[in-house]
N, C-alpha and C positions, 0 to 999 in steps of 0.2 A: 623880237619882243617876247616876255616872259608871260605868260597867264596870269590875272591879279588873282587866279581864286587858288591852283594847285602848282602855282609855279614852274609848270614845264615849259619847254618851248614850243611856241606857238608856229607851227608851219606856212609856209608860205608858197604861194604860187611860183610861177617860172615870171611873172611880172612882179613881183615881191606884195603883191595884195594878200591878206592875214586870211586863212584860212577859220574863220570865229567873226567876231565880233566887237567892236569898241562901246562901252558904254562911260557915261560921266557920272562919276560921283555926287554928292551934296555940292562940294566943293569945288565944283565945274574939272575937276581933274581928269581925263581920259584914260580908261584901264582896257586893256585887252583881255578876252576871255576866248576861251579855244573852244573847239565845237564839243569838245565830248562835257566839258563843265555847263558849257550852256544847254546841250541833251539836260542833264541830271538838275538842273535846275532853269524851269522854266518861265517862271516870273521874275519880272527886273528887280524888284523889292528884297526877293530872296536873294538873288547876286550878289545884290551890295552888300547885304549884310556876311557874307561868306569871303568877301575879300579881304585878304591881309594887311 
């Protein structure tokens, strides 16, 4: 799974669990975000608004 915010790949454990975070859009969509995008931006409001 790709980052919704910087589009790199999002790492994964040896159990394939996302290394980051899944949050939902307005639109009930589920986006991944990877831990260094969620560091740099700490509020959920900001997120959404930085995704592509």
């Amino acid at each position: 799974m790709k980052c919704a915010v910087c589009n790199q790949r999002i790492e994964t454990t040896f159990l394939n669990k996302l290394l980051g975070t899944v949050i939902k859009d307005s639109k009930g969509k589920k986006k991944g975000v990877c831990s260094s995008c969620q560091k740099k931006h700490a509020d959920k409001n900001d997120l959404l608004k930085k995704i592509k």
